[in-house]
C-alpha positions as CSV (number, residue, x, y, z in Angstrom):
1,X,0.0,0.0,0.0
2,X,1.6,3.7,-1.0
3,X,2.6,5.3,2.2
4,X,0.3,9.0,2.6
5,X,1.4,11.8,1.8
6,X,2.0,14.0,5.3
7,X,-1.0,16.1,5.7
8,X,-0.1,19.7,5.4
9,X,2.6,19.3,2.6
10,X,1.0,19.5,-1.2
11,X,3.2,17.3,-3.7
12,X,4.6,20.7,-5.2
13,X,6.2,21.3,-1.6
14,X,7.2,17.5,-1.2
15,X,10.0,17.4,-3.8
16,X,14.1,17.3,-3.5
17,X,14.3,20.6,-5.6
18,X,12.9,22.6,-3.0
19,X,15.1,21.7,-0.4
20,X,18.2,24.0,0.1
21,X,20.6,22.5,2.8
22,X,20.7,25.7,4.1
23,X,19.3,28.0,7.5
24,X,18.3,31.3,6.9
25,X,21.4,33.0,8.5
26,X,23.3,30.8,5.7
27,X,21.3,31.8,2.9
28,X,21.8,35.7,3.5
29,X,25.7,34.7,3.6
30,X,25.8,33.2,0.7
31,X,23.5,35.9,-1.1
32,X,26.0,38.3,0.7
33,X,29.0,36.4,-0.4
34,X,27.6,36.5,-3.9
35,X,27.3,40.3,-4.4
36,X,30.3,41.7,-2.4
37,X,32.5,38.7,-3.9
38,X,33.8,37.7,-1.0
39,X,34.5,34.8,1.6
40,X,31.8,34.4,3.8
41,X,29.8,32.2,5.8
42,X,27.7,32.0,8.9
43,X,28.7,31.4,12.1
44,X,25.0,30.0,13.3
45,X,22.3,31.8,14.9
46,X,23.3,33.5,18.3
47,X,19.8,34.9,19.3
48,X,16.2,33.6,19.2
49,X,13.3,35.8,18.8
50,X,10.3,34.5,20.6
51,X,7.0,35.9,20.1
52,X,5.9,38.3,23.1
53,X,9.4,38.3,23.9
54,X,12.2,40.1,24.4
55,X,12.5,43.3,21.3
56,X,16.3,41.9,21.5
57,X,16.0,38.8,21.7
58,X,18.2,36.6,24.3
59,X,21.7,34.4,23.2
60,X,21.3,31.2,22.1
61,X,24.7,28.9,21.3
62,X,23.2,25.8,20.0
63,X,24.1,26.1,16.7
64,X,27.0,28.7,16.8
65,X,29.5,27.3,14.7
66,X,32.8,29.4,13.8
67,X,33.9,28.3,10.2
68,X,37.3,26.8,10.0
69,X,39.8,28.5,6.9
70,X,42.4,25.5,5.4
71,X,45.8,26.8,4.7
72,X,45.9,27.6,0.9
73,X,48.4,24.8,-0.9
74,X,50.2,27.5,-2.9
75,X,50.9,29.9,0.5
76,X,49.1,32.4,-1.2
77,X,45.4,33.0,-2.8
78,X,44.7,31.7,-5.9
79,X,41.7,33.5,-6.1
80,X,43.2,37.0,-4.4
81,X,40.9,38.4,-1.5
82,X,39.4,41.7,-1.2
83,X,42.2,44.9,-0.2
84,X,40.9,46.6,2.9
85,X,37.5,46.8,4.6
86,X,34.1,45.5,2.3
87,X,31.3,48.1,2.6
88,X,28.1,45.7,2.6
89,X,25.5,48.6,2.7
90,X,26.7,48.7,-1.2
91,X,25.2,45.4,-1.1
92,X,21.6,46.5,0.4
93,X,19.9,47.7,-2.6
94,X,20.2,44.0,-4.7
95,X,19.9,42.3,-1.7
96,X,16.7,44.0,-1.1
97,X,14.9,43.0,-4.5
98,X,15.8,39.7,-3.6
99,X,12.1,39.8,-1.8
100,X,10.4,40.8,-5.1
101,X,11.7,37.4,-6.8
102,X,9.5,34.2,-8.3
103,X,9.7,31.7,-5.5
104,X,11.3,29.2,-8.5
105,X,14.2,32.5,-9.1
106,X,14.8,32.9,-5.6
107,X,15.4,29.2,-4.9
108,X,17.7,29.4,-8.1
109,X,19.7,32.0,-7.0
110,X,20.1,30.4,-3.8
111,X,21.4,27.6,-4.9
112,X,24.0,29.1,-7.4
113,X,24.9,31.9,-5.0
114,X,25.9,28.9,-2.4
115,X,28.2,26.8,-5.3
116,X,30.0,30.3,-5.8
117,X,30.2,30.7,-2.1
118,X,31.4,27.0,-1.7
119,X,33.9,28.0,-4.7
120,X,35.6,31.0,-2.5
121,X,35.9,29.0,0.6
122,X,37.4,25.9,-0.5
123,X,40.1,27.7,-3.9
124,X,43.2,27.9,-1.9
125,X,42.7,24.2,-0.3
126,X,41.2,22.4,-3.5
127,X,40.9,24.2,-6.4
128,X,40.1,21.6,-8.2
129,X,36.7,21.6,-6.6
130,X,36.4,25.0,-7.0
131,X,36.2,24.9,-10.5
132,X,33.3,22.7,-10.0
133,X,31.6,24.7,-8.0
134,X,31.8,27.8,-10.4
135,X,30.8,25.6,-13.0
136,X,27.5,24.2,-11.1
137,X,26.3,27.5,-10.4
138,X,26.1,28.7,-13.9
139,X,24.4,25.9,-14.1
140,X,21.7,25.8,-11.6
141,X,20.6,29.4,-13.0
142,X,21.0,27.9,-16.9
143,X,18.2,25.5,-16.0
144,X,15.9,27.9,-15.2
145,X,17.2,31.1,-17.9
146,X,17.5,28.4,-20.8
147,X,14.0,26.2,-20.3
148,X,12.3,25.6,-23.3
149,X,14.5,27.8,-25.8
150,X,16.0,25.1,-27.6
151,X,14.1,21.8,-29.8
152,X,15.9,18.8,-29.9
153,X,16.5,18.8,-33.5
154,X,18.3,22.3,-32.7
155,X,20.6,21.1,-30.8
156,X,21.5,18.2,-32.3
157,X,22.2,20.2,-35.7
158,X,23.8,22.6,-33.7
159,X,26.3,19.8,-31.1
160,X,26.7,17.4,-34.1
161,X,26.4,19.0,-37.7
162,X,27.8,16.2,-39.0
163,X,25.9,13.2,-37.7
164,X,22.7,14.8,-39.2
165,X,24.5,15.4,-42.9
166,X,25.4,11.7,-42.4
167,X,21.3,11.0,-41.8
168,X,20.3,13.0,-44.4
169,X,22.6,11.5,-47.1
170,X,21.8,8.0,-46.1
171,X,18.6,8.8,-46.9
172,X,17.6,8.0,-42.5
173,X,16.3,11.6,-42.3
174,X,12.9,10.7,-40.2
175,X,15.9,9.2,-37.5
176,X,17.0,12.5,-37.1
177,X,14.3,13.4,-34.2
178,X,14.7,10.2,-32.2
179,X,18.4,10.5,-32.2
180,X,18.1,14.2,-31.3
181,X,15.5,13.0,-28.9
182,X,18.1,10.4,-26.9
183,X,20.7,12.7,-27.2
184,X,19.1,16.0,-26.0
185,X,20.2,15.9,-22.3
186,X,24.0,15.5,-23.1
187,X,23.7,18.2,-25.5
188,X,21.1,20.6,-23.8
189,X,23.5,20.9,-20.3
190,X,26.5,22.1,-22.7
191,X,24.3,24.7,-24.8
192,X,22.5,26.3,-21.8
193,X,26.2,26.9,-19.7
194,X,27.1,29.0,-23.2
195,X,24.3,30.0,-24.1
196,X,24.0,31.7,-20.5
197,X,27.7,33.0,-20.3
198,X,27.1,34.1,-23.7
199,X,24.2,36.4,-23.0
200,X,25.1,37.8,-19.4
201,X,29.2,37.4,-19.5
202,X,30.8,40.6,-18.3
203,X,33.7,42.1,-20.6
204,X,37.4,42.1,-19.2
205,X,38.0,43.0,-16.1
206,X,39.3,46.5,-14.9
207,X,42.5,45.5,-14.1
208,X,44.8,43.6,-16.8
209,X,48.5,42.7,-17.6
210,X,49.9,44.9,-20.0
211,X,51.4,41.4,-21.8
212,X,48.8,40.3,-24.6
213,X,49.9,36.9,-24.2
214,X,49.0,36.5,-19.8
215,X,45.3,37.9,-21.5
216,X,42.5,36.2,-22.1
217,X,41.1,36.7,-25.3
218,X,37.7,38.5,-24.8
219,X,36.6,38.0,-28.7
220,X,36.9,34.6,-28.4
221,X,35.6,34.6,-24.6
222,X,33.1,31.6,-26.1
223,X,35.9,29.1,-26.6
224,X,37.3,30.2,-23.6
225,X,34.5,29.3,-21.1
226,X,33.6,26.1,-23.6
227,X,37.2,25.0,-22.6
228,X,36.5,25.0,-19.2
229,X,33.2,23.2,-19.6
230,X,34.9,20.2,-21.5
231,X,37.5,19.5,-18.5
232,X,35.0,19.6,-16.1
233,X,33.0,16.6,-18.2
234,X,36.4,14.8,-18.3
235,X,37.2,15.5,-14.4
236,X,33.8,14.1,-13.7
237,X,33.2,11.4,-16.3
238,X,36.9,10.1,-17.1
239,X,38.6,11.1,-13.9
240,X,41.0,13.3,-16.0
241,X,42.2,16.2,-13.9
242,X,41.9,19.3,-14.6
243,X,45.3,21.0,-16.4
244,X,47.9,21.6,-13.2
245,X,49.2,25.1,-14.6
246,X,45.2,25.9,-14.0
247,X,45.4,24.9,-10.2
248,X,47.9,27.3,-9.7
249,X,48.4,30.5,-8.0
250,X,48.5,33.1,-10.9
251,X,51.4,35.4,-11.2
252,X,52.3,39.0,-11.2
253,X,53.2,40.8,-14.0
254,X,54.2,44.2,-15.5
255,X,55.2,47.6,-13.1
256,X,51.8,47.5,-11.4
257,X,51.9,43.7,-10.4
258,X,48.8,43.0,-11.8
259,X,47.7,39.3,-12.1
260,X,47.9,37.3,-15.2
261,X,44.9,36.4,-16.6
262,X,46.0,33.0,-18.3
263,X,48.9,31.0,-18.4
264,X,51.7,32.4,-21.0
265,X,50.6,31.5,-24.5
266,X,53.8,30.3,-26.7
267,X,55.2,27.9,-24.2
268,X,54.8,24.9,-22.9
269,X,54.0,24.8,-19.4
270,X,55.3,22.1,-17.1
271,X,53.1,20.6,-14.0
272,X,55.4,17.7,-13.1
273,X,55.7,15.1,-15.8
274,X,53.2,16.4,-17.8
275,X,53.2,19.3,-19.9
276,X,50.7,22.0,-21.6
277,X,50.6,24.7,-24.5
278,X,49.8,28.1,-23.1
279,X,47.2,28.3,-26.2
280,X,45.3,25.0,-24.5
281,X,45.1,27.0,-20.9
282,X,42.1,29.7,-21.6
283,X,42.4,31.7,-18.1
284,X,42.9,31.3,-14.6
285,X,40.6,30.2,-11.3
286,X,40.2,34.0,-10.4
287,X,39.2,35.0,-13.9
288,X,36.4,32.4,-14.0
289,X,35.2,33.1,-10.8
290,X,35.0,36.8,-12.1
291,X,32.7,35.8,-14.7
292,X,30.7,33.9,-13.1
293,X,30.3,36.4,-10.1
294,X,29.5,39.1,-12.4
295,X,26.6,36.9,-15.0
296,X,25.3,35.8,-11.7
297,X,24.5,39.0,-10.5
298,X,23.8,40.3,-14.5
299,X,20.9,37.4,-14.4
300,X,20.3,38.1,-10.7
301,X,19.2,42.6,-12.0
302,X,17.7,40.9,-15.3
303,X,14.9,40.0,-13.1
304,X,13.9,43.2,-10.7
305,X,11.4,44.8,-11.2
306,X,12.2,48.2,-13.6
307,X,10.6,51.5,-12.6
308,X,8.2,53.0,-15.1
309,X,9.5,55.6,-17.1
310,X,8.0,58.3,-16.7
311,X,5.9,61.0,-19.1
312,X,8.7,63.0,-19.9
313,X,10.5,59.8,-21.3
């Protein structure tokens, strides 16, 4: 006999994608972290509220929890922290719109804003999984920006050109759905990450090495971001690591010290017995997480409210 449903909870409520892993005072951290770009994360509630109590509250340590920092492997950042004191009331406005959201945007955001968040914390001890994480919340919030866009047939002609040529010619054309059909999901988790970095990418950063070849190349920003997709699939479907130069600490260069943006195009760059071509290393863990920050919050204004213009307009 199927079990019953607990009364109270309608089966909209009752689902896995609703649940967050996450307390209130850990949400606004990672919504926090999110738009200030910094490492954060809650400590646990220290106060209770009760009702007819006191305005103040009074303490409460059950759940205080100080988060613990792991040395960084490289001694230094990889992804460089913020210089001097972080003025969160910049933060206030953004973080206030964040009540006019869809409940299905909020929960998005949530989510992403906590990979990113998870990313900061854990770059300088495993940046490896840091990629991961960047990569994951592009990807929660291309679910949601990308649903419905694409048809099966569209991706397919669009992932594998070829292959349909090859039905067409063989005279199989009327296999061409069906094959699209069992091969949409592979296909639609690669279009929606670039189609989504595509539309809400931000341009260079403000700060660059005056050496074109420690640049990333903004024109073909595409590529770029398409080349970190595909070593994430190998990294989590052939165990293939990630390139070492890219789990690196990035360098210095020029009179104003600013960091490289890539490994050195032109040379090959050694990570223990293994090599790599600058040209096959498209940028650096604090570039990506740049990008990511900065579409994030792009998708994150794309979906306030806009006050109407007025009659003078």
């Amino acid at each position: 006999m199927a079990a019953e449903p607990y009364p109270g909870i309608s089966e909209e409520l009752d689902h896995a994608k609703w649940w967050l892993g996450l307390s209130i005072d850990e949400e606004v951290a990672v919504l926090v972290s999110l738009l200030s770009g910094i490492r954060l994360r809650s400590a646990g509630a220290v106060r209770v509220f009760e009702a007819e109590g006191e305005p103040a509250g009074v303490p409460w340590y059950m759940h205080y929890n100080p988060p613990v920092q792991l040395p960084p492997i490289w001694h230094s950042s990889i992804i460089p922290s913020h210089d001097g004191a972080v003025n969160l009331s910049d933060t206030c406005d953004l973080l206030g719109s964040f009540a006019t959201l869809s409940p299905a945007s909020a929960i998005t955001l949530i989510k992403a804003a906590r990979h990113y968040s998870n990313a900061l914390l854990i770059a300088n001890s495993d940046p490896e999984q840091a990629w991961l994480q960047l990569v994951t919340a592009v990807e929660v919030v291309a679910v949601q920006y990308q649903a419905g866009r694409f048809t099966d047939v569209q991706l397919l002609a669009d992932a594998h050109a070829g292959l349909v040529k090859d039905l067409q010619k063989s005279g199989n054309e009327e296999l061409i759905p069906l094959v699209a059909k069992r091969l949409s999901r592979s296909m639609l988790a690669t279009r929606r990450f670039l189609e989504f970095l595509h539309d809400f990418h931000p341009g260079p950063p403000p700060e660059r090495p005056q050496d074109d070849s420690n640049r990333v190349d903004w024109d073909q920003i595409d590529a770029a971001v398409k080349d970190i997709y595909n070593h994430r699939s190998r990294l989590l479907h052939e165990g293939i690591p990630f390139p070492g130069p890219l789990l690196t600490r990035p360098a210095r260069s020029g009179e104003d010290g600013t960091l490289e943006e890539r490994p050195q195009a032109g040379v090959i760059h050694a990570f223990g017995r293994a090599g790599w071509k600058g040209e096959a290393l498209p940028m650096y863990l604090h570039v990506f997480a740049y990008i990511v920050r900065q579409s994030l919050l792009a998708w994150w204004k794309s979906l306030c409210p806009r006050p109407e213009s007025s009659e003078l307009d």
